[in-house]
matplotlib code that plots the C-alpha trace (Angstrom):
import matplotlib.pyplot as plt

x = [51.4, 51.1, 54.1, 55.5, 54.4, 55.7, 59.1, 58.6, 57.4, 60.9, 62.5, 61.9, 62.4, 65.8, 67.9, 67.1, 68.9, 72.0, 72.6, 73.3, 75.2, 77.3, 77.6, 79.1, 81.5, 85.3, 86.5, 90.5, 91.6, 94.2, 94.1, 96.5, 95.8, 92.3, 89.8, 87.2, 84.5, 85.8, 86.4, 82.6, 81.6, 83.6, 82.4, 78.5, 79.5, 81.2, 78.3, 75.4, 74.0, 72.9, 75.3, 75.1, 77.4, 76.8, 78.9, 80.8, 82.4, 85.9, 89.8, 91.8, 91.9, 95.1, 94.0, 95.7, 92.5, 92.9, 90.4, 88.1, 84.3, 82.9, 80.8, 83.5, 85.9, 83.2, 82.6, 86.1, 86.9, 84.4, 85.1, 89.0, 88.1, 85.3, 82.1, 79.2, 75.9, 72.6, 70.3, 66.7, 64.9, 67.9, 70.1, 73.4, 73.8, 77.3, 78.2, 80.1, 80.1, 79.0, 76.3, 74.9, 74.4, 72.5, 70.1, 70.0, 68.7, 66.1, 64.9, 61.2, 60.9, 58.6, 57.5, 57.4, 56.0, 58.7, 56.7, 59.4, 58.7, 61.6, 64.2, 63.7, 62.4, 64.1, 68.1, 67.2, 65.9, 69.7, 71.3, 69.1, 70.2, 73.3, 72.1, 70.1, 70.4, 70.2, 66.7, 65.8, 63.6, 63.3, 60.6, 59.8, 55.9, 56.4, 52.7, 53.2, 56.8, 57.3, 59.9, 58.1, 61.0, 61.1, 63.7, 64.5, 63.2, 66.5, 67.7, 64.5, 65.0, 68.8, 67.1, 64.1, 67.1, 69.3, 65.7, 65.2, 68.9, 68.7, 65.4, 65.7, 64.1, 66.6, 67.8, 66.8, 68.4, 67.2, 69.6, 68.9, 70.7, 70.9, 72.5, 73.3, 74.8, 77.0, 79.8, 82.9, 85.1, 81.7, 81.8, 85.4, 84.5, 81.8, 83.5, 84.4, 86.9, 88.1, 90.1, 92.2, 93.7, 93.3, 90.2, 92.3, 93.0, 90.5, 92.3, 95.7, 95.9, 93.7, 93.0, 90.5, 88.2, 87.0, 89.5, 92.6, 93.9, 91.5, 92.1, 91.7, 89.7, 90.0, 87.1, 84.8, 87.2, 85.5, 86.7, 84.8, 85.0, 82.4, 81.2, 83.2, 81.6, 79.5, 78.2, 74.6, 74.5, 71.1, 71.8, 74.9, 73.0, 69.9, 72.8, 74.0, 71.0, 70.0, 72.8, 72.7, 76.0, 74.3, 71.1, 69.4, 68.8, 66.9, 66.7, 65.3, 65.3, 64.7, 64.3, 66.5, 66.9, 70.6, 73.0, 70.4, 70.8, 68.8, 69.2, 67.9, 67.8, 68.0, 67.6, 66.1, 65.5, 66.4, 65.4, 67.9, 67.0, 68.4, 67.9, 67.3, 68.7, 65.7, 66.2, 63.6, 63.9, 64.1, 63.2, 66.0, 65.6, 68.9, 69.4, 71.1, 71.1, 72.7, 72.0, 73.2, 73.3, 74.3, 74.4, 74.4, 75.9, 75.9, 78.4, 78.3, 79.9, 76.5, 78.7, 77.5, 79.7, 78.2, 79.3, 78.8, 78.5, 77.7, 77.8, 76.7, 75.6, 75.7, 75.4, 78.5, 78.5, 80.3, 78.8, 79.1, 80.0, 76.4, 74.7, 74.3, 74.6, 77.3, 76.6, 79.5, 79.8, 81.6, 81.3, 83.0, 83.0, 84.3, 83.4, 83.1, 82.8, 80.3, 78.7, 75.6, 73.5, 77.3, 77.4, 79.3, 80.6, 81.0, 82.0, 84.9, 81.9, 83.2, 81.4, 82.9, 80.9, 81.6, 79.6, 80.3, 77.8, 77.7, 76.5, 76.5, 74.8, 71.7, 72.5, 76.0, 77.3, 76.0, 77.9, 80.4, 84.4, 83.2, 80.7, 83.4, 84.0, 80.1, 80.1, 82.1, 82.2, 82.9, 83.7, 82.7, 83.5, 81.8, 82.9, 80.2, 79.8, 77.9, 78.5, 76.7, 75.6, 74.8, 73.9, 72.9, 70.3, 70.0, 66.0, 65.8, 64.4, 61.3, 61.2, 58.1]
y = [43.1, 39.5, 39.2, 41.0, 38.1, 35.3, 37.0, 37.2, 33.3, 32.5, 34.8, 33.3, 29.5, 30.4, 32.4, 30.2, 27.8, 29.6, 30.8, 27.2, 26.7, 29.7, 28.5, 25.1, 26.4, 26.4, 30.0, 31.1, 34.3, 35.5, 38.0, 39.9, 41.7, 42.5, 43.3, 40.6, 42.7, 43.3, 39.4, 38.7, 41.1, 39.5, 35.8, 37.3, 38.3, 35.3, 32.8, 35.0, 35.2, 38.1, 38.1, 40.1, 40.5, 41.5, 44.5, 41.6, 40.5, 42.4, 41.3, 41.0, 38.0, 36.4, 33.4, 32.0, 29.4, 27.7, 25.8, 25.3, 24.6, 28.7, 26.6, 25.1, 28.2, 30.2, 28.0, 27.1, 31.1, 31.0, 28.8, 29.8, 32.9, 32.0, 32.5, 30.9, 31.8, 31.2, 31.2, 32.6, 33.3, 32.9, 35.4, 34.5, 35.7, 36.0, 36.3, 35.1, 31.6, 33.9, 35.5, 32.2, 30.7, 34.1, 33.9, 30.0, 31.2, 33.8, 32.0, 31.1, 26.7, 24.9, 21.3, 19.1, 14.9, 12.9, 9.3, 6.7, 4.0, 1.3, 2.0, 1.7, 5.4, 4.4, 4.0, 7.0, 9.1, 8.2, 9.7, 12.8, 13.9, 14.8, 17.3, 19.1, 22.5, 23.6, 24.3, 21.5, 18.1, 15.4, 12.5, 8.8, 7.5, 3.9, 3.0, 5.2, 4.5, 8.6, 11.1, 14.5, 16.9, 20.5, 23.3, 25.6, 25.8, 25.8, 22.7, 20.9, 21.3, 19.4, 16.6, 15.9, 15.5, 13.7, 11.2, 10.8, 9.9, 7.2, 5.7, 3.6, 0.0, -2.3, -6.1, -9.1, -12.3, -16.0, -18.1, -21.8, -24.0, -27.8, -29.6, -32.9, -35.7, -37.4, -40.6, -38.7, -39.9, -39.4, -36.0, -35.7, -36.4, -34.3, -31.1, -28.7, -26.3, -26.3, -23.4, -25.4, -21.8, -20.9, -19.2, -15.9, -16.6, -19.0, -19.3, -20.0, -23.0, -24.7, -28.4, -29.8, -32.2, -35.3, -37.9, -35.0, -33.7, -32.3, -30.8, -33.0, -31.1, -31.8, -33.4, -30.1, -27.5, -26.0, -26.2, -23.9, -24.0, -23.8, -26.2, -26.1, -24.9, -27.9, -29.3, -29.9, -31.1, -31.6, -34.6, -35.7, -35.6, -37.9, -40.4, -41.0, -40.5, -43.7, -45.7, -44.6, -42.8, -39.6, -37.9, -34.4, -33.4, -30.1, -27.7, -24.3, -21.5, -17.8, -14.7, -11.6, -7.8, -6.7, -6.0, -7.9, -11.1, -14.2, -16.9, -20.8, -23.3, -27.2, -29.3, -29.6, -28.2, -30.2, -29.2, -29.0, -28.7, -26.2, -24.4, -21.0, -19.1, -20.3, -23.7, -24.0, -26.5, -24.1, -25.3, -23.9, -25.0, -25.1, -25.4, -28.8, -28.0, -26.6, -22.6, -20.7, -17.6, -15.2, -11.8, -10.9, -8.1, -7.5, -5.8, -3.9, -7.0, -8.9, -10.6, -11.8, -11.5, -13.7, -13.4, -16.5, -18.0, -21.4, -23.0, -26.7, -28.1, -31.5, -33.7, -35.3, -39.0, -38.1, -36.8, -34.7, -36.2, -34.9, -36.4, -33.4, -32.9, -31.4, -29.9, -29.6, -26.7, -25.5, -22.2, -20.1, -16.8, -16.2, -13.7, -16.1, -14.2, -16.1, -15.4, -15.2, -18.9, -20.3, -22.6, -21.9, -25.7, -25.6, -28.6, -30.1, -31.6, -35.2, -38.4, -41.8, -44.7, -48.2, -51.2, -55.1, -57.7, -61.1, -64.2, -68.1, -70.9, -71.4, -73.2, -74.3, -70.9, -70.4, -74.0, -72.8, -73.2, -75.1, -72.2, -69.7, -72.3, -71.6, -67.9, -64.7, -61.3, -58.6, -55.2, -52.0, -48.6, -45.8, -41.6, -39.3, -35.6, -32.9, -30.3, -27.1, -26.3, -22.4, -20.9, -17.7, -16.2, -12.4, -11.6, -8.5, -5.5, -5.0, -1.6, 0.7]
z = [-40.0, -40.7, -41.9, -38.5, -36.6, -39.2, -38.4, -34.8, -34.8, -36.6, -34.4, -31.6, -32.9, -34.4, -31.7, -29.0, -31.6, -32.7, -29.1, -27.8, -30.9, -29.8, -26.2, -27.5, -30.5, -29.7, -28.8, -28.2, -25.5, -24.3, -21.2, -19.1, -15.7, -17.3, -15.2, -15.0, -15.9, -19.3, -19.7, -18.9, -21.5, -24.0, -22.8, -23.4, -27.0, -28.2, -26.4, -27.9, -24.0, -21.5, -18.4, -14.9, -12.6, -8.9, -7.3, -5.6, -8.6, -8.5, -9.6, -12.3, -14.7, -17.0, -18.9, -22.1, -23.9, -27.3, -28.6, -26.1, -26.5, -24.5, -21.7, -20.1, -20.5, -18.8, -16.1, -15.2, -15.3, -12.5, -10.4, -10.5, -9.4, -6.7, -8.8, -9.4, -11.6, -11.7, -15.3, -15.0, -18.6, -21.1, -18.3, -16.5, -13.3, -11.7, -7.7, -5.9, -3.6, -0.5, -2.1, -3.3, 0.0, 1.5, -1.5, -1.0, 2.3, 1.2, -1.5, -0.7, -0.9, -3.1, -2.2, -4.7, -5.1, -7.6, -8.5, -8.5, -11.6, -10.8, -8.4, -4.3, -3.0, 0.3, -1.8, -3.3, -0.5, 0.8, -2.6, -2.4, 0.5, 0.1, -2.4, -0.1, 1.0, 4.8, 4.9, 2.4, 3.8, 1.8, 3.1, 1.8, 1.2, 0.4, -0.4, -3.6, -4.2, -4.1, -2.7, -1.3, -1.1, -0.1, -1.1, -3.5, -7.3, -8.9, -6.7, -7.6, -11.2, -10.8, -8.4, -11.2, -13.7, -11.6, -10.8, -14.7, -15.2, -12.6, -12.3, -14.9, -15.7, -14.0, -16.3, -14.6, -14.3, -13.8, -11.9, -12.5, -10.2, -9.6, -6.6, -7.1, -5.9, -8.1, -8.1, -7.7, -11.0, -13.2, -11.5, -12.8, -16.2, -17.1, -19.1, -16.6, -16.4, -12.9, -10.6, -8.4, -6.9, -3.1, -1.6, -2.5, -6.2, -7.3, -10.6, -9.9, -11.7, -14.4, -15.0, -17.6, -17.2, -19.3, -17.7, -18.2, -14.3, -12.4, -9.2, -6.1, -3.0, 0.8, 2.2, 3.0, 0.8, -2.0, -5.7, -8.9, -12.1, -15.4, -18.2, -21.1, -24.4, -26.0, -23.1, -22.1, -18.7, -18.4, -20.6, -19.0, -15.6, -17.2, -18.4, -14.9, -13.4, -15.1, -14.8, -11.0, -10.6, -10.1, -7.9, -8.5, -5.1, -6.4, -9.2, -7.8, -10.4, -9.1, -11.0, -9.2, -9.8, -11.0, -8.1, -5.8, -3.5, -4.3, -2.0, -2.3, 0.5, 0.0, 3.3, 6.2, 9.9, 12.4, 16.2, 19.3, 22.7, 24.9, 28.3, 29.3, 32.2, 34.7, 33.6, 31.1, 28.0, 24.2, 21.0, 18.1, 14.6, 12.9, 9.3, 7.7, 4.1, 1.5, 1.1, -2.0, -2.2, -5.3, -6.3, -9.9, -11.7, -15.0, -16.8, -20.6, -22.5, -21.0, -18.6, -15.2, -12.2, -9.7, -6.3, -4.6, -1.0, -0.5, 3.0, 3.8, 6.7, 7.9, 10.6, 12.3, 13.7, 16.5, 19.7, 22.5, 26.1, 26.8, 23.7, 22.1, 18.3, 15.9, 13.1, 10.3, 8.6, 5.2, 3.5, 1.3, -0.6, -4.2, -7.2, -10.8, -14.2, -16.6, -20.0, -20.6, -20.6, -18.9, -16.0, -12.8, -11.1, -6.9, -5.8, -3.5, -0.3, -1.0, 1.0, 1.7, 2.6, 3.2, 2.8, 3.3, 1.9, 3.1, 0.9, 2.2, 1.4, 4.0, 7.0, 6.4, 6.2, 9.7, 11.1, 13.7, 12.3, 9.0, 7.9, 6.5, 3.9, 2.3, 2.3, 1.2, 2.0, -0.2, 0.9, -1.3, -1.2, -2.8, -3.0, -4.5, -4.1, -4.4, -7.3, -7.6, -10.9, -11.2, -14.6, -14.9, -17.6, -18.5, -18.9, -21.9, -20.5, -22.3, -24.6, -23.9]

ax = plt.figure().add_subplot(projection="3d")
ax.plot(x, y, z, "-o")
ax.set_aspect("equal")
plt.show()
């Protein structure tokens, strides 16, 4: 007796086994006007599995297969022909499309609660959806991050595996940026590779920097480009900073999800007075800054594409026949690929400013006609710009 139910024990450990090995070995048929019935039987045998067919099952099959691993033979035979099957228990059952949907509609519904761990319920209740049935309902409860959806079993067993394929712990990346303003030839000479191409193909042409050609931007037209191996900019930037050829305006950093938009905002508000319909005086606050904003993704070679779209504001000197204010605008939109720990350049905002500076000897330089003789003027002009430093850094998902 005992050793009745040692057998039984290893019974039912082992077939389980060697069944799915049969369902996945290669098999080779060849039929001919046979009638489908006969084929089924012969599928069951060679695939070690218990199949039923409905009285709707009918026709002839003629199928030539060599080599081919038994699941995908058997479900491609059924779907040439119109069929479909359910599993219950270790048994196939085969009908036919029609029948499916009237037991689709029979079938009593179950209700079930699927916790989401780290994608957005809401993206996912949009995915979901489509998988639905007629009769199925799927809800959202954003306080506990969970999908309550209600259909049928089987359909609920192929949403809970399609949930654990896709909810899945998402890399992060940090995107440290600096603006700065900088002299425009020490710009020019830090290391960077720049894109001189059109908005349409960044990449057109390449110049290098460290005093080789570098491409020359309109005032208010973007240029891009990215540090060239070896260079530390943070050092670079310290150099001029002290020698006074270059200012760090800011240095945000900002930690963002894969595939998500981070956004970072250097400036000021400034307000502008306007009037309503029934004459009365509105307060709008309008942005003159710099705003960056980037969308990661990362790709299987740890690359990050960053899609980018700066746009800087400014204030003009000229003015409106009313006195109103104008506000200069530049923006652009462009897609850079960057290692990991690389540095993205956007420059091409270029100012120009002129200065004159007056020395004299006190009180004869201020003699009318005779003065000019004690004093001197010099006249100085100075170009800097402001370069966009964007690196991005991939944060390791942590292994639980």
């Amino acid at each position: 007796m005992r050793k009745f139910f040692i057998f039984l024990i290893v019974f039912t450990l082992i077939v389980p086994s060697i069944m799915g090995v049969q369902r996945n070995r290669l098999i080779s048929l060849s039929f001919e006007n046979a009638d489908i019935h006969t084929v089924l039987r012969t599928f069951a045998k060679l695939g070690g599995v218990n199949v039923v067919a409905s009285e709707e099952v009918t026709g002839k099959v003629t199928l030539q297969l060599k080599s081919v691993p038994w699941e995908q033979a058997f479900q491609t035979l059924l779907r040439v022909h119109g069929l479909t099957s359910v599993e219950e228990k270790g048994i196939i059952g085969v009908m036919t499309m029609e029948e499916s949907e009237k037991q689709k509609r029979i079938i009593p519904l179950e209700t079930r609660i699927f916790r989401i761990k780290y994608a957005k319920a809401k993206k996912l209740e949009t995915t979901i959806s489509s998988m639905l049935t007629e009769r199925g309902k799927i809800k959202t409860n954003e306080r506990t991050s969970s999908l309550i959806i209600t259909d049928i079993p089987d359909l609920l067993d192929e949403i809970e595996t399609l949930i654990d394929i896709i909810d899945t712990p998402t890399a992060q990346v940090m995107i440290e940026a600096k603006i700065v303003e900088i002299d425009y030839k020490a710009g020019r000479e830090l290391g960077i590779d720049w894109w001189a191409g059109d908005e349409e193909n960044p990449a057109k042409d390449t110049y290098y920097g460290g005093g080789v050609k570098t491409p020359i931007a309109e005032k208010g037209k973007f240029v891009f480009g990215t540090l060239l191996d070896g260079i530390k900019i943070e050092a670079k930037l310290s150099m001029l900073e002290s020698q006074d050829k270059a200012n760090i305006l800011s240095q945000p950093k900002i930690a963002v999800m894969d595939n998500e938009e981070a956004m970072v905002l250097s400036g000021k508000k400034i307000p502008i007075i306007t009037l309503d319909r029934a004459g009365n005086k509105i307060i709008k606050f309008y942005d003159v800054a710099l705003k960056l904003t980037v969308t990661p993704h990362i790709n299987p070679e740890n690359q990050v594409m960053l899609e980018i779209n700066p746009v800087i504001s400014d204030l003009s000197s000229e003015a409106t026949v009313d006195g109103g204010i104008i506000i200069l605008t530049s923006e652009v939109q462009t897609i850079l690929m960057v290692n990991d720990g690389q540095t993205a350049v956007i420059a091409g905002v270029i100012k120009e400013k002129e200065s004159k500076v007056i020395r004299g000897v006190p009180i004869l330089s201020k003699i009318p006609l005779i003065g000019r003789l004690f004093k001197s003027v010099s006249k100085s002009k100075d170009k800097t710009e402001l370069m966009v430093f964007v690196t991005p850094h991939i944060i390791p998902m942590e292994k639980k």
